[in-house]
One Martini backbone bead per residue (centre of mass of N, CA, C, O) as a GRO file, in nm:
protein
  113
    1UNK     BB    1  -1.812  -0.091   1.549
    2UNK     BB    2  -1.891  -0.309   1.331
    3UNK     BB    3  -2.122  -0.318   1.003
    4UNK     BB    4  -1.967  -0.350   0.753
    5UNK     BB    5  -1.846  -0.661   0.828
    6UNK     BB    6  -1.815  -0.966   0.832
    7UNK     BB    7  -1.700  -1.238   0.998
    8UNK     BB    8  -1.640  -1.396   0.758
    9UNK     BB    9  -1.460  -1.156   0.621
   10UNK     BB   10  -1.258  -1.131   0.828
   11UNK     BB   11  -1.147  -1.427   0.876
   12UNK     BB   12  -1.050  -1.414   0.558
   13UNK     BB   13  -0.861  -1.187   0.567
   14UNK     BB   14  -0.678  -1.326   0.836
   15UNK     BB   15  -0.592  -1.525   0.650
   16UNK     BB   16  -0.421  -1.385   0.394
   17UNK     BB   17  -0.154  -1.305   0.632
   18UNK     BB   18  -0.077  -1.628   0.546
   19UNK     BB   19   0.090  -1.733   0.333
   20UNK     BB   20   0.166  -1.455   0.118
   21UNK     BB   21   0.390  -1.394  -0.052
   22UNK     BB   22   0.242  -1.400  -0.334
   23UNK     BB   23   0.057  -1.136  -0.298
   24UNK     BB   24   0.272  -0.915  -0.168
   25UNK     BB   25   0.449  -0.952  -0.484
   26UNK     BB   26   0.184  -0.831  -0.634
   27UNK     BB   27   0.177  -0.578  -0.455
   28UNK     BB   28   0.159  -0.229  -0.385
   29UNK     BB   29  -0.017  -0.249  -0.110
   30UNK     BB   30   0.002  -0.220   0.217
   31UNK     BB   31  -0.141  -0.313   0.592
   32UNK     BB   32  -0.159  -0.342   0.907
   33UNK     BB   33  -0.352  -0.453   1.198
   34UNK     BB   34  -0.195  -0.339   1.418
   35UNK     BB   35  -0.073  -0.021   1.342
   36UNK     BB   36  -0.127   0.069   1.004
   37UNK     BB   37   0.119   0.046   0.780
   38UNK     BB   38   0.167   0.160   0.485
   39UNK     BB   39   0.285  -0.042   0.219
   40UNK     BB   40   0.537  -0.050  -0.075
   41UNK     BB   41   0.715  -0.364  -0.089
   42UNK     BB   42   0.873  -0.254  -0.327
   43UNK     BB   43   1.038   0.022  -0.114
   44UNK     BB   44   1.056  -0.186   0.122
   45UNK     BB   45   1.299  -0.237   0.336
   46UNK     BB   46   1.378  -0.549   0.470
   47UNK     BB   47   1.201  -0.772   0.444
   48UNK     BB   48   1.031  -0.991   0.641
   49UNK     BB   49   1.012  -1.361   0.671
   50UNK     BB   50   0.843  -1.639   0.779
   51UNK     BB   51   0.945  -1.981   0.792
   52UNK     BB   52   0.725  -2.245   0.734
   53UNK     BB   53   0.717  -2.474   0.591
   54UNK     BB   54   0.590  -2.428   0.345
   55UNK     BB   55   0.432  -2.449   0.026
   56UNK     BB   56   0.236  -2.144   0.090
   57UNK     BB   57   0.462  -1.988   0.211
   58UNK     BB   58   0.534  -1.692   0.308
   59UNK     BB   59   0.553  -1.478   0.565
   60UNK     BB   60   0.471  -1.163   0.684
   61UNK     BB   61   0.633  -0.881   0.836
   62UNK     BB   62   0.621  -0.611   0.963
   63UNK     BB   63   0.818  -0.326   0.922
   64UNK     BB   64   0.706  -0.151   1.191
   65UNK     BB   65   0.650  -0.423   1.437
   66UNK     BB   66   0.642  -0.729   1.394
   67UNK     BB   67   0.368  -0.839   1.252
   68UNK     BB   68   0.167  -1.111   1.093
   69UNK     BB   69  -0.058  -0.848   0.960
   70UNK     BB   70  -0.038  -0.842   0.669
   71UNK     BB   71  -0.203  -0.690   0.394
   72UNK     BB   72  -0.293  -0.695   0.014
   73UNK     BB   73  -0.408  -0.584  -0.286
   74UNK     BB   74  -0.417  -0.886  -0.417
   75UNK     BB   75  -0.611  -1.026  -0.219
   76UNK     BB   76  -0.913  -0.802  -0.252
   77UNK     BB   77  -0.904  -0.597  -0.018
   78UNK     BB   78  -0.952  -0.334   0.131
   79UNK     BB   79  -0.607  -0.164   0.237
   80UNK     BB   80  -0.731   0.178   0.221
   81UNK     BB   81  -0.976   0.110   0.440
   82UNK     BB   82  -1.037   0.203   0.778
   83UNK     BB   83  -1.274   0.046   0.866
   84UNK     BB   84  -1.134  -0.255   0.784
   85UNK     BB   85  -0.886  -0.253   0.945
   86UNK     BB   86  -1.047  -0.184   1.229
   87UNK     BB   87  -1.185  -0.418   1.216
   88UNK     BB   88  -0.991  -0.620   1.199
   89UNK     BB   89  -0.798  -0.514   1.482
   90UNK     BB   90  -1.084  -0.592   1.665
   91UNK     BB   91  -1.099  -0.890   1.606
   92UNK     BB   92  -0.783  -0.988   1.662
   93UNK     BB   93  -0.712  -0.757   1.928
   94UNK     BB   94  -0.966  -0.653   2.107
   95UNK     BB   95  -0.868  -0.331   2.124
   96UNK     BB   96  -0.511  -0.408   2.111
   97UNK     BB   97  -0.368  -0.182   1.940
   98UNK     BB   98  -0.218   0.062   1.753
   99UNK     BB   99  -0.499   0.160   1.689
  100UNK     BB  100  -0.697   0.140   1.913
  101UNK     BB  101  -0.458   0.360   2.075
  102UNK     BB  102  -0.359   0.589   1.888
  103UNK     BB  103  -0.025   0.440   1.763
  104UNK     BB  104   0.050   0.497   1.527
  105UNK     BB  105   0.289   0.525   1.270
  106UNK     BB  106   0.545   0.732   1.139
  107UNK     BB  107   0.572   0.578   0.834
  108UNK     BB  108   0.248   0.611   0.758
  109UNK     BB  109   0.114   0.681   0.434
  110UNK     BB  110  -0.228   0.702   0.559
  111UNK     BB  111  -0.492   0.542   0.684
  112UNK     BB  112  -0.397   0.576   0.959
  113UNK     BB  113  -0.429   0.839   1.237
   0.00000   0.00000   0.00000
């Protein structure tokens, strides 16, 4: 259960997500709210990012899951606090995430385990 974080914080995170692309590539740490993946996006091989024809960038995806829902230390996020990651995760996932299965990536970084 979050206590530390209102829902308004975390829809705002979850914004942050999407047509990330510009701050992605400011970012030193990401980490993503469904697997728990952290990870320097400078030293990351192969990332993808989904083109959506927006003006507002692409977007990125996990590249350890596959999923859209990377967030970046230059949004100004906490990515490295596991409570704001779990909440995110619960938010967005409703407790169905590798997160909340206690499923995180093997080749994560540190944040979640």
């Amino acid at each position: 259960m979050n206590t530390r974080y209102t829902d308004a914080y975390l829809k705002a995170a979850h914004k942050a997500t999407f047509h990330n692309e510009h701050e992605i590539t400011r970012s030193s740490l990401c980490t993503c709210f469904y697997c728990g993946h952290c990870f320097d996006p400078r030293e990351e091989p192969d990332l993808q990012w989904w083109d959506e024809q927006s003006t507002e960038g692409m977007t990125l995806v996990c590249p350890e899951c596959g999923i859209d829902c990377v967030i970046g230390d230059a949004s100004g996020y906490p990515v490295t606090d596991d409570a704001f990651i779990t909440a995110c995760s619960d938010e967005w996932f409703c407790g169905i995430s590798r997160i909340s299965a206690s499923k995180t990536s093997r080749k994560n970084q540190g944040i979640i385990t």
